[in-house]
ZAMARGU-4260 file (C-alpha; in steps of 0.2 Angstrom, whole numbers, plus 5000, padded with zeros to 4 digits):
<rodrens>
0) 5302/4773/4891 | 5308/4757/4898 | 5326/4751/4897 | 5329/4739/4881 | 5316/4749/4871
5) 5316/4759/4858 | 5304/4776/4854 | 5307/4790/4840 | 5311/4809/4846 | 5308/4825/4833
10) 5322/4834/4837 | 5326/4851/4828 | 5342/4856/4820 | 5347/4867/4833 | 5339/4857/4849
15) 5347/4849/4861 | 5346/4831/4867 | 5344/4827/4885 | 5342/4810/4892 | 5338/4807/4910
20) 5340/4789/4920 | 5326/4786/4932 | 5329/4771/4944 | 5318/4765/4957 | 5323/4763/4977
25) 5332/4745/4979 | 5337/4745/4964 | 5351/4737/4953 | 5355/4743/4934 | 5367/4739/4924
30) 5365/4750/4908 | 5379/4745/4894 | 5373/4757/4879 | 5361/4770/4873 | 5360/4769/4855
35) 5355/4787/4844 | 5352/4786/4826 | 5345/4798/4813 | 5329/4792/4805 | 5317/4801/4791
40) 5304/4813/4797 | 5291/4800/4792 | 5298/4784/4801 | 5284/4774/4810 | 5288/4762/4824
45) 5272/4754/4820 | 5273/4751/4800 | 5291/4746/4802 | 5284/4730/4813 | 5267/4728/4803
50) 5274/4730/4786 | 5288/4716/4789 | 5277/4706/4799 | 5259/4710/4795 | 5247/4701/4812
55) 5233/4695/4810 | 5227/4701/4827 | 5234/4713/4841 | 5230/4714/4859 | 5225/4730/4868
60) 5229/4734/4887 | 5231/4752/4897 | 5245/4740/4908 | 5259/4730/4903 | 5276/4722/4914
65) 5291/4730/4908 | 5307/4735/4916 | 5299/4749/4924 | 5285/4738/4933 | 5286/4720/4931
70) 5272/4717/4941 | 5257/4727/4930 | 5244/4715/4921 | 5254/4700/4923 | 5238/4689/4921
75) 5237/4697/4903 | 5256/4692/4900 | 5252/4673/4903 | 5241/4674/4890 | 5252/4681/4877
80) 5265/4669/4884 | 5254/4654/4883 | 5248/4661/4863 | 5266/4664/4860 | 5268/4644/4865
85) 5256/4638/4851 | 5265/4648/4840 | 5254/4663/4838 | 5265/4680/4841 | 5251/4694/4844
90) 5258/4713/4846 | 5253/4722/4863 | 5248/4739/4861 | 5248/4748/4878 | 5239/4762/4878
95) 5240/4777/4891 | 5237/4795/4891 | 5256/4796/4896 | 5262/4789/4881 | 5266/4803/4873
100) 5276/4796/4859 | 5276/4778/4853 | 5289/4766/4862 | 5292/4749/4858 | 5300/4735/4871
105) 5301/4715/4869 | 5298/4704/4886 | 5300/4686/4885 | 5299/4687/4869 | 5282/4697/4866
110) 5284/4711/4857 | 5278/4729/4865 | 5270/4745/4860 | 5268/4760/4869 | 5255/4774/4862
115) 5243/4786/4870 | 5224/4784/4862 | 5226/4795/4847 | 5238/4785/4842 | 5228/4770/4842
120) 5216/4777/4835 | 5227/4779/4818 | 5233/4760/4821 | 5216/4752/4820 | 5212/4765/4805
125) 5225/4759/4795 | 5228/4741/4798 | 5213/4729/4798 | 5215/4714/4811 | 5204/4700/4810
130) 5203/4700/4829 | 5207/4715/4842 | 5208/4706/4859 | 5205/4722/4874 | 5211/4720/4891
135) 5203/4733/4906 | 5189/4740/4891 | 5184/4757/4897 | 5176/4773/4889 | 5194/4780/4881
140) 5197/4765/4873 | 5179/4766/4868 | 5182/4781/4860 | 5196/4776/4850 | 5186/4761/4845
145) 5172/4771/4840 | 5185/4783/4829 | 5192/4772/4819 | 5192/4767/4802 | 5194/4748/4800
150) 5185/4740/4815 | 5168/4732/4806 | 5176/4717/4802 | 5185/4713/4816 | 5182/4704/4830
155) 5183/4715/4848 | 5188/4699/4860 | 5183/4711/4878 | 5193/4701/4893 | 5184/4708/4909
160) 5196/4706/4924 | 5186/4715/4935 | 5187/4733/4937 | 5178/4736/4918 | 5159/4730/4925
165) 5161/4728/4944 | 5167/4747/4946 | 5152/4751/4957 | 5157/4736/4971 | 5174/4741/4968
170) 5171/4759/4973 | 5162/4755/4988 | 5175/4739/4994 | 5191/4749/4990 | 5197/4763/5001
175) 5215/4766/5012 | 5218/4756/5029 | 5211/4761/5045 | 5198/4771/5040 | 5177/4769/5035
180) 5174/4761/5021 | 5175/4773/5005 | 5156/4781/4998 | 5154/4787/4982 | 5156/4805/4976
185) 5150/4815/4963 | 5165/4809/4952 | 5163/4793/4956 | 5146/4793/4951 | 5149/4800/4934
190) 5163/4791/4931 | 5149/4777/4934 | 5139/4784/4923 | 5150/4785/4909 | 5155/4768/4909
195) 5140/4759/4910 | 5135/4769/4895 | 5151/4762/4888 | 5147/4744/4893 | 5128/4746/4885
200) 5134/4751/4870 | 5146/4738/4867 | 5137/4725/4874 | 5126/4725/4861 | 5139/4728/4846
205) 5138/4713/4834 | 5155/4709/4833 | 5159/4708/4851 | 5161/4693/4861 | 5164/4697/4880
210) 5176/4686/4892 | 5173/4684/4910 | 5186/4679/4922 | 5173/4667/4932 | 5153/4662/4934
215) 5151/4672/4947 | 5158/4689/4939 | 5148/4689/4926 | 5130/4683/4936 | 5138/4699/4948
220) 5141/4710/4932 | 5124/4708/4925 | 5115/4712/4941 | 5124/4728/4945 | 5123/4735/4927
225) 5104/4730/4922 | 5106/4720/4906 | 5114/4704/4898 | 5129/4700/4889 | 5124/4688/4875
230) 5139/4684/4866 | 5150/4678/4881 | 5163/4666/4885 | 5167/4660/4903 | 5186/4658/4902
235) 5197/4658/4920 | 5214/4665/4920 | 5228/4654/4914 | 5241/4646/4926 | 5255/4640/4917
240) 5263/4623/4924 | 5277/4624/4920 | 5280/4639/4931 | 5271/4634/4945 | 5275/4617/4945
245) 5268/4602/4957 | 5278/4600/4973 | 5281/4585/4986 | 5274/4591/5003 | 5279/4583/5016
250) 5271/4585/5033 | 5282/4598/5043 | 5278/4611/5026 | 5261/4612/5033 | 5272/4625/5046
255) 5279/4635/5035 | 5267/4652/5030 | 5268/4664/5016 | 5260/4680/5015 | 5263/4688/4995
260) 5254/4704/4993 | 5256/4723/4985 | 5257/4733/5002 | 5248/4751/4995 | 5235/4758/5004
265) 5222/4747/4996 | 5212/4738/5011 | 5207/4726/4997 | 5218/4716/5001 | 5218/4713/5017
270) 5234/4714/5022 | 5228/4720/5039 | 5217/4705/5042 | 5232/4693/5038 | 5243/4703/5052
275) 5227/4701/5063 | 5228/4683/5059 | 5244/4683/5065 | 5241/4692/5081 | 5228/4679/5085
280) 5240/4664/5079 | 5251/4671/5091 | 5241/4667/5109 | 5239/4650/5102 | 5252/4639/5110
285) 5256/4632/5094 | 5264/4647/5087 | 5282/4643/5091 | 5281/4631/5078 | 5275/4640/5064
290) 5288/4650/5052 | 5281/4665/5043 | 5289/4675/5027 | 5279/4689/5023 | 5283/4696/5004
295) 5278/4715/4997 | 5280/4731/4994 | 5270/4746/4994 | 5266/4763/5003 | 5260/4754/5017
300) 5273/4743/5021 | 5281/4751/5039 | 5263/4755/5046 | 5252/4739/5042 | 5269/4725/5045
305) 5273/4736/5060 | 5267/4723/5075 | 5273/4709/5066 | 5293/4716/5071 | 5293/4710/5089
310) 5289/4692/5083 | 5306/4681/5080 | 5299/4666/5069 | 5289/4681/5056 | 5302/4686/5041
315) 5297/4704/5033 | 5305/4703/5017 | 5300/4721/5008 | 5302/4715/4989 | 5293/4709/4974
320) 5297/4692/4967 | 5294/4686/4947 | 5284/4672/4946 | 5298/4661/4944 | 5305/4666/4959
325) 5288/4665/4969 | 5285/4648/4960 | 5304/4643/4967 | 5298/4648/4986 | 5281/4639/4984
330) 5295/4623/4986 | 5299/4628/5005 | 5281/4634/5011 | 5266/4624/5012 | 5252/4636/5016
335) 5248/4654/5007 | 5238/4664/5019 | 5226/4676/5006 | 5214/4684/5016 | 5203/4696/5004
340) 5187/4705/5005 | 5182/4705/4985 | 5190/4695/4971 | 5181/4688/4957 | 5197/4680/4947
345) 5206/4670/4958 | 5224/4674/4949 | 5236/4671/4965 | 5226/4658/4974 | 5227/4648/4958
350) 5244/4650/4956 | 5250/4642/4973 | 5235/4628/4971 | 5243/4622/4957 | 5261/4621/4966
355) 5250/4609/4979 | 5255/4628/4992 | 5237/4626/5002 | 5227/4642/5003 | 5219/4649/5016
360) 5206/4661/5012 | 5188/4668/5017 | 5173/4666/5006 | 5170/4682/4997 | 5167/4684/4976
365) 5172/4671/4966 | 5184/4663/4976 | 5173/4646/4979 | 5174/4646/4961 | 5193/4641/4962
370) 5194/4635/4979 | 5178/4622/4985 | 5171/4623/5001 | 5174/4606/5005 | 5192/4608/5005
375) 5189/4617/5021 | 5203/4629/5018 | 5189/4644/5017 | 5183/4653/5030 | 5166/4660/5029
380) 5171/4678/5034 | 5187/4689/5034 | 5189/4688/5049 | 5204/4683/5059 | 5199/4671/5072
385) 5191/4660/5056 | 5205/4661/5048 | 5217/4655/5061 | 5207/4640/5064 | 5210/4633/5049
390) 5228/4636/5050 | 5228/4629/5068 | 5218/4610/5061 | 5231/4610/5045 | 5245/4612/5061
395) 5234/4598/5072 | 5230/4585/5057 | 5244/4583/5044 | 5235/4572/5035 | 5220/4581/5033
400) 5234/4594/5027 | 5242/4582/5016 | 5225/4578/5006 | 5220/4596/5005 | 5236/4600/4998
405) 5233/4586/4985 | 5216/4587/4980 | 5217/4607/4979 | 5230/4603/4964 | 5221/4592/4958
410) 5205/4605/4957 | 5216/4620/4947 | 5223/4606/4936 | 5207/4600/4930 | 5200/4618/4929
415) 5215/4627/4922 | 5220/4615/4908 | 5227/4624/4895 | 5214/4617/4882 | 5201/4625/4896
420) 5209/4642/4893 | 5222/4648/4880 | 5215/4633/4871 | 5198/4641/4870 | 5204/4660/4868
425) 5214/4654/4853 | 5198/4645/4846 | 5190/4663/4850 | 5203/4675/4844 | 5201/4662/4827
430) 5183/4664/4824 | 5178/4677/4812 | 5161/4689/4816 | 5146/4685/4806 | 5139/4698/4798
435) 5123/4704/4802 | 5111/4703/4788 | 5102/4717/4787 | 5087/4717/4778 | 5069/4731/4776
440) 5053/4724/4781 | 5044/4731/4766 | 5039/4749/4774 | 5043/4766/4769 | 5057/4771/4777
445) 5056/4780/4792 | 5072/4791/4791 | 5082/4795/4776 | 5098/4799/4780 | 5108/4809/4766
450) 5128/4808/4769 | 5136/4821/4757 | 5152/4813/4750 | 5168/4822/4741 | 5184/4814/4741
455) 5181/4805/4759 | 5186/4785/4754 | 5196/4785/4770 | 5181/4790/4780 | 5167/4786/4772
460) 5166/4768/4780 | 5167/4773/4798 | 5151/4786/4795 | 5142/4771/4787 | 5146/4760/4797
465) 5142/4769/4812 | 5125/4770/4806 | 5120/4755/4799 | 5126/4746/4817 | 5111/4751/4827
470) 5098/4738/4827 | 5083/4749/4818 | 5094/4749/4803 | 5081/4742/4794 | 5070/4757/4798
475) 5084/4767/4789 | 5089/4774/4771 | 5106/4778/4769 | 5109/4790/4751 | 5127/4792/4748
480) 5130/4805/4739 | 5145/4806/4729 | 5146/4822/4724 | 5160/4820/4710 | 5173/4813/4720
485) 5188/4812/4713 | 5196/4797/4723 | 5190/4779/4729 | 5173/4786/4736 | 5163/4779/4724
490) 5171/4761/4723 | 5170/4762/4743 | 5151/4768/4740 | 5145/4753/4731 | 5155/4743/4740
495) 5145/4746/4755 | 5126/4749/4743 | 5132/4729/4740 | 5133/4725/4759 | 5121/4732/4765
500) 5108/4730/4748 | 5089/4740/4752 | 5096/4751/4765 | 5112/4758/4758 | 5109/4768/4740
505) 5122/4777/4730 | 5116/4794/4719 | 5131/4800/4710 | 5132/4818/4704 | 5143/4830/4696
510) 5151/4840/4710 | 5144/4855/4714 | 5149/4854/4730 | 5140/4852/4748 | 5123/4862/4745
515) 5119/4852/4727 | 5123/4836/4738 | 5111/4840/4752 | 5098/4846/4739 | 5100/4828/4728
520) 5098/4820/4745 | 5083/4827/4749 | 5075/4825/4730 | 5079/4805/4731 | 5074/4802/4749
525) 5058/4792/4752 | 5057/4792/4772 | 5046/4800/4785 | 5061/4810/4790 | 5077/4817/4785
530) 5094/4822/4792 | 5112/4823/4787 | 5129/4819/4791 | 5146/4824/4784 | 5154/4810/4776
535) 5172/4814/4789 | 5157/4813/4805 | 5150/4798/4812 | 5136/4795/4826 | 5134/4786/4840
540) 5123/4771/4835 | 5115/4769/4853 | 5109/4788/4852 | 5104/4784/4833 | 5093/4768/4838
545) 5083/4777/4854 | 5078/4791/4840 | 5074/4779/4828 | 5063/4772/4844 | 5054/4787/4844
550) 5051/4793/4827 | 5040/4776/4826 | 5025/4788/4834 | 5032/4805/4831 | 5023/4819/4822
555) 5033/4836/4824 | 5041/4844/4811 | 5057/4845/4818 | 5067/4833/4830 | 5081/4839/4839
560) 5095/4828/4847 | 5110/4830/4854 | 5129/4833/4846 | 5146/4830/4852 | 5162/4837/4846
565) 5176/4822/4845 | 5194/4833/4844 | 5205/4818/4841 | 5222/4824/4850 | 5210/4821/4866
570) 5205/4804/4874 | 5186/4810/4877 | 5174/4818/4868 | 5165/4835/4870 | 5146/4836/4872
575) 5137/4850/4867 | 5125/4858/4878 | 5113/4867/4867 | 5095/4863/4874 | 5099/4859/4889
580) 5084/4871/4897 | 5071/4862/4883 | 5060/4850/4892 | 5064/4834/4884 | 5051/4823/4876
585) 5039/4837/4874 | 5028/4844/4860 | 5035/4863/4860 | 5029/4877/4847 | 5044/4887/4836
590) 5038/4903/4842 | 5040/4898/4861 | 5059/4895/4857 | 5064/4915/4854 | 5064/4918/4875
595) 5084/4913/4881 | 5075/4907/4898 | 5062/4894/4890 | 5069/4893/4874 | 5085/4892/4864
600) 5102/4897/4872 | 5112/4900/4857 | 5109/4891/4844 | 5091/4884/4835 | 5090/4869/4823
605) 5109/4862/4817 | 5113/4854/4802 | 5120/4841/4818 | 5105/4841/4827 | 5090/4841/4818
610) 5079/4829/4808 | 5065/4836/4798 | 5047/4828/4793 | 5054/4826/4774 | 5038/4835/4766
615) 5039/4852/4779 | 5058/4853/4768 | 5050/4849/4754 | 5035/4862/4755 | 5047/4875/4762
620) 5056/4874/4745 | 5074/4872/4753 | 5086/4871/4742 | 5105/4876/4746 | 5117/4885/4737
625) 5127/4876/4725 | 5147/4878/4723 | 5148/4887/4739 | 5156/4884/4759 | 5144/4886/4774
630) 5129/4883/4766 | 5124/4871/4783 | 5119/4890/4791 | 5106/4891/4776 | 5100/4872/4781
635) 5097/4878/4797 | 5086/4891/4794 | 5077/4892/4775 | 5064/4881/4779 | 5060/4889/4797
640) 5044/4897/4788 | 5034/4880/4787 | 5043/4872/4805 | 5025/4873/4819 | 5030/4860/4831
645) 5047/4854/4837 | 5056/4841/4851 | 5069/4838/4859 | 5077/4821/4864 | 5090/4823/4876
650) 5102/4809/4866 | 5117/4811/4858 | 5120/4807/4841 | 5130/4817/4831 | 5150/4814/4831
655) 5154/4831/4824 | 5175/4828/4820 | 5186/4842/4823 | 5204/4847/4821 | 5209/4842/4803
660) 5217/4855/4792 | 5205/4852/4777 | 5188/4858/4787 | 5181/4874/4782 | 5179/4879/4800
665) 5196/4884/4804 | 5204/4901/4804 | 5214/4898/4787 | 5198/4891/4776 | 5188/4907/4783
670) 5200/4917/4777 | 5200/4909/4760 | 5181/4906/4758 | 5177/4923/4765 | 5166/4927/4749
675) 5157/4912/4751 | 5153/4916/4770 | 5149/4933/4764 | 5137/4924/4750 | 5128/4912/4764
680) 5124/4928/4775 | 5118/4937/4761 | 5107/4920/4755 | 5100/4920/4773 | 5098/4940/4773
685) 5087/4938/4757 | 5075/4926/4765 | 5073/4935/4781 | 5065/4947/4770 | 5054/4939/4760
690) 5049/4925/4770 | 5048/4931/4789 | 5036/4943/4794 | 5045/4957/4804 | 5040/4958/4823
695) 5036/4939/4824 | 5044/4926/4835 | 5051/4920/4818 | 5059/4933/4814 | 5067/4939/4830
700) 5075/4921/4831 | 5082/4920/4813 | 5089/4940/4816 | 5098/4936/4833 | 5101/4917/4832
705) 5105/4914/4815 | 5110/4931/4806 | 5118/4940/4821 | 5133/4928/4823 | 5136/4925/4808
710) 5139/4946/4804 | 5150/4946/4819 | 5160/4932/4814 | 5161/4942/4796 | 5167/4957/4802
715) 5181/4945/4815 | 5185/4938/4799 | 5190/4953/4789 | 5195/4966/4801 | 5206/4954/4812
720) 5210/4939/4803 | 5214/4949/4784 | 5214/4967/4791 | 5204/4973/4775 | 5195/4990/4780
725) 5189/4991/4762 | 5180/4974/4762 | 5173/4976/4780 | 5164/4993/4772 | 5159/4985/4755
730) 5149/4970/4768 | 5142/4982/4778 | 5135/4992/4762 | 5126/4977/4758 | 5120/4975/4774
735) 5113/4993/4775 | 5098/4991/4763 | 5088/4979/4773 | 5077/4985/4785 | 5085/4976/4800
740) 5101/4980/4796 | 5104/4990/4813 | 5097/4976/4823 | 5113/4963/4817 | 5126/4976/4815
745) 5125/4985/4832 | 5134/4983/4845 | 5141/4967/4842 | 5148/4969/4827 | 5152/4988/4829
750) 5162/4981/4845 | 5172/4969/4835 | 5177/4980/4823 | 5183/4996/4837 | 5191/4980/4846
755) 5201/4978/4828 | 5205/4991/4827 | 5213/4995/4844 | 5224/4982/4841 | 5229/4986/4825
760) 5234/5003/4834 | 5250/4990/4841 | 5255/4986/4822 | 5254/5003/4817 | 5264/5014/4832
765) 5280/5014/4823 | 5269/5023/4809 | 5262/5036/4821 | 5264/5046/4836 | 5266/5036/4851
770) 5256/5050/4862 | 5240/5047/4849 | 5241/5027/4848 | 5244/5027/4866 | 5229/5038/4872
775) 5214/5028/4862 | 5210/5016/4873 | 5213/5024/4892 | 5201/5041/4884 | 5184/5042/4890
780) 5171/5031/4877 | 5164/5048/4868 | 5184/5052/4865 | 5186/5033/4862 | 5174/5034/4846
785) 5183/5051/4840 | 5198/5044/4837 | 5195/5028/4831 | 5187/5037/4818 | 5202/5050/4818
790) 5212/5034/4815 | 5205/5027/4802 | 5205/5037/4790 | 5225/5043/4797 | 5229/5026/4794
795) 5222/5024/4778 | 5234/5035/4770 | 5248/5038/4782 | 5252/5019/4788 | 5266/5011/4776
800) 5259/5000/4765 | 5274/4987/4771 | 5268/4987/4788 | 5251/4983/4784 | 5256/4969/4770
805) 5267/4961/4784 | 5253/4960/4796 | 5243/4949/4783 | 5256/4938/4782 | 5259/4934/4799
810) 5242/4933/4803
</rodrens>
């Protein structure tokens, strides 16, 4: 945390409080108090600000100047200064991975806040802002976007600086001093990848407006990434004039050089050319007259200013300056020597321009954008001959000097009003989305899409919206089923069945639970196809459109895509590689799919991954059990009888949440439901039998892809998870009167249950001889099976009943 900040710590009754200073080379600080202070277990940094001053919008950045670093995303700063100048105070969330707990800072009067993604993520669900203005935009922020609860109605304001769509030139231009330029490599190429994605996505979303720094960056943007922005604003960084205010030059300032850079290992810059320059100035008999300050800092420093030492008139002065301070030194020096080999925003240049400093540069991006050609001051290359010409006619004409000087303050006055930049961002910040008007075009549906809803106001929007945002939407039937909610969900449902009227339709039910939904959904759905998603998941609408692109011509019976399983305590999500070994697009046939080699790996048709032709559902009679957990195995497999043809489209879709306490897939609901995942294997048992004919593809696939796991996860969850010997043999009776009973139970689940035991041989030694417990698991495997058996039934009468009740608890 930065100094003058303030950030909330859990602490424990017997913990201890440690807090460690951390200041930086060539530094000064003066630190006159640290302030502790108990707060409740519930305070929020966030809802203390919000609640006392709710804003109407925020902005969003990874960087931010502080104390720490004074120097990060200053362009981003000017803007909040020059809002904060029209009277508009907007928050800053910084967001970082590193933020581990939230911090908040003021600087010049802006109020700060430090998070990591997660954290924004429950920010933008439960405060709505009318406009979220997003500096750097990449695929983590793009996740928490897509997470959250509260974002259709507000206006995302994307400010591109550079590095969020010209990351492939960046790549290949950046790279260290000294060496060949940098080529990409594999994780280069997927972080590519990703981000395009990323950019394709949210280029099309209809309440985002995307800023570009400069013509030429977004001309350049749209040709390296293969598409257009349509909603787009060309909007250069602000200079502020009263910072960088207009200076009298005078001829003799036309001697005086300055050289203002970050001195990393980032041949970006340039900083090496300028030394070149330099070199080159020097064997000019002119040089004598020149006086040269050269500013910085950075890993860098020692080896590229190194031949600049010997040189008498050349200052090296290894510090950063604020802007007011640079703006000061822009009185003394006339000429800013900014060599670069890609820039496409023009921040620095611009900044001297408008203190009348002339700047000498080479043309490369978007500098001709700030910086005419007819001034004269750019070269055409970075080289360092080019560059010293021009320094060598401002030395030989001081008038020419003079009217550059004037005319290029001129130029960045005219360009950089304030009405031309933070005049026009408030106008955008201002505007409100339209919504999109979604309307059918008379046909059938093409896919029904039934969301099963209990108790899920706060999540039911995001799963709608995320649907209803692709632009097929009018291709779609949305069924909410509200399944006897006992919260808002209903209000929320017809709430959204009135915004989005003739695609959005509510069916409420009494509850009985996930099954009854599924099986109402399917009874009122009128489209081609049918699929589901949980009321807590959501999908990616760019997945959702390409399938919707494809069903158009499709005739299988079954369409598999794609799922992806979103952990929110992570800043990325986790894609499921389940048919990875399927040719994509292909027609396949069900009875192929049994082989692991050409067919499935693990796992068949899911509840997350597959659509079904609506009457193949229909004519398979499926209907799910009512009042019962788990029921999504039965979806997967009771209609497999009347499934002939399936494909795969290698798209993701599904946005399968994870991680909250209330899903049945954690270890706790298993162990409560255990009946009901007892019920659902039996269900599933039951139509093995009667509706799979033994020794067919079919029937191989539901034993060993469906049933299987779901038998060894039943014997995990009674004889490890409640240790409960009795109930482990009362479902293995059951099992034991189907004809494939062998088939599911052994070895897997025989394994499971020797492995539970062994280790229930380490809660049970203070019960029994430490020689016996202690020579199961080295005997020979015969032996092995002997006294396992031996133990059992020893431990069923002989272990303390305390021992074994204690076990259950802590487990």
């Amino acid at each position: 945390m930065p100094f003058n900040s303030r950030t909330v710590v859990p602490k424990g009754a017997n913990e201890a409080l440690v807090v460690k200073l951390e200041i930086g080379p060539h530094s000064t600080v003066l630190l006159t108090q640290v302030t502790l202070e108990p707060v409740a277990a519930d305070y929020d940094l966030f809802s203390e600000h919000f609640q006392r001053q709710p804003p109407t919008s925020i902005i969003v950045s990874p960087l931010y100047p502080s104390t720490q670093s004074q120097y990060a995303a200053t362009f981003a700063h000017a803007r909040s200064r020059g809002y904060q100048s029209s009277g508009h105070r907007f928050p800053v969330v910084v967001v970082s991975y590193r933020h581990r707990r939230p911090t908040t800072y003021e600087i010049d009067g802006v109020t700060v806040f430090r998070t990591n993604y997660q954290g924004l993520t429950e920010l933008l669900s439960r405060w709505k802002f009318s406009s979220v203005v997003v500096h750097f935009f990449d695929e983590h922020l793009a996740i928490a976007f897509d997470r959250a609860l509260q974002l259709d109605e507000s206006h995302l304001i994307f400010i591109c600086h550079g590095a969020e769509t010209l990351f492939d030139d960046l790549v290949r231009e950046s790279g260290p001093y000294f060496a060949p330029p940098r080529r990409p490599d594999g994780n280069d190429l997927e972080r590519s990848r990703r981000r395009h994605a990323t950019l394709a996505k949210y280029a099309r979303h209809p309440n985002a407006t995307w800023v570009f720094v400069s013509q030429w960056q977004k001309l350049r943007s749209e040709e390296l990434l293969g598409f257009t922005f349509e909603r787009h604003e060309i909007i250069h960084n602000y200079v502020d004039p009263g910072v960088f205010v207009d200076r009298e030059r005078r001829p003799e300032h036309r001697h005086r050089i300055l050289i203002s850079r970050r001195w990393d290992n980032e041949r970006n810059y340039a900083l090496d050319v300028s030394v070149r320059t330099i070199l080159e100035l020097s064997r000019r008999p002119f040089f004598g007259d020149l006086e040269i300050l050269v500013l910085g800092d950075g890993d860098t420093w020692d080896a590229l200013a190194a031949p600049l030492k010997p040189f008498q008139n050349v200052t090296l002065r290894r510090s950063f300056l604020s802007q007011e301070d640079l703006s000061a030194l822009y009185a003394d020096y006339g000429v800013l020597l900014s060599p670069i080999h890609y820039d496409n925003a023009g921040v620095a240049s611009s900044e001297a321009a408008m203190s009348a400093v002339v700047v000498v540069s080479n043309d490369v991006g978007a500098v001709t954008e700030f910086r005419p050609l007819t001034l004269g001051t750019i070269a055409d290359a970075c080289e360092p001959a080019a560059l010293a010409d021009i320094i060598e006619r401002l030395h030989c004409e001081p008038e020419w000097y003079l009217q550059v000087a004037g005319e290029s303050r001129q130029h960045t006055q005219k360009l950089l009003t304030w009405e031309a930049t933070i005049g026009r961002e408030l106008a955008l910040i201002e505007r409100r989305p339209v919504p999109r008007a979604l309307r059918t075009d008379g046909r059938p549906p093409l896919l029904s899409i039934a969301i099963p809803t209990y108790n899920m106001e706060t999540m039911l929007e995001r799963c709608v919206h995320s649907i209803v945002r692709c632009e097929r939407a009018h291709r779609l039937e949305v069924l909410i089923v509200d399944d006897g909610s006992r919260d808002r969900s209903a209000e929320v449902a017809r709430a959204l069945e009135a915004r989005y009227a003739g695609i959005v339709r509510v069916v409420s039910k009494e509850n009985g639970g996930h099954g009854s939904a599924v099986n109402t959904g399917l009874a009122e759905a009128r489209g081609r196809y049918f699929r589901v998603i949980d009321s807590d998941d959501y999908v990616d609408w760019v997945g959702l459109d390409v399938q919707l692109e494809r069903l158009e011509a499709e005739t299988s019976d079954v369409v598999l895509t794609d799922y992806t399983e979103d952990w929110p305590s992570y800043d990325w999500l986790d894609p499921q590689d389940l048919y990875g070994n399927l040719p994509p697009w292909q027609s396949l046939n069900i009875d192929d799919m049994v082989d692991i080699n050409y067919g499935f790996r693990r796992w068949g048709p899911l509840l997350s991954t597959s659509t079904y032709r609506t009457d193949v559902l229909r004519r398979a009679g499926l209907r799910l059990d009512e009042r019962c957990a788990y029921v999504d195995m039965e979806y997967n497999v009771l209609a497999l009888h009347e499934v002939e043809t399936l494909r795969y489209y290698p798209v993701g879709v599904y946005r399968y949440s994870q991680g909250r306490a209330t899903q049945t897939v954690n270890r706790e609901a298993f162990i409560k439901k255990h009946r009901d995942h007892e019920r659902v294997i039996v269900r599933i048992a039951d139509y093995i039998d009667a509706r799979l004919m033994e020794g067919t593809a079919r029937h191989r696939y539901a034993l060993h892809f469906v049933l299987k796991p779901l038998v060894v996860l039943q014997y995990r969850i009674l004889l490890e998870w409640i240790c409960d010997p009795k109930l482990a043999r009362d479902f293995e009776n059951k099992l034991k009167r189907y004809s494939f009973a062998k088939e599911v139970m052994r070895p897997s689940a025989k394994e499971t249950s020797r492995k539970a035991i062994i280790s229930m041989g380490e809660i049970i030694k203070n019960a029994l001889p430490h020689a016996f417990v202690d020579g199961i698991e080295p005997a020979p495997p015969v032996e092995q099976v002997r006294a396992l058996k031996l133990l059992k039934r020893v431990a069923r009468y002989f272990v303390p009943h305390i021992v074994v009740k204690t076990y259950k608890q802590q487990t």
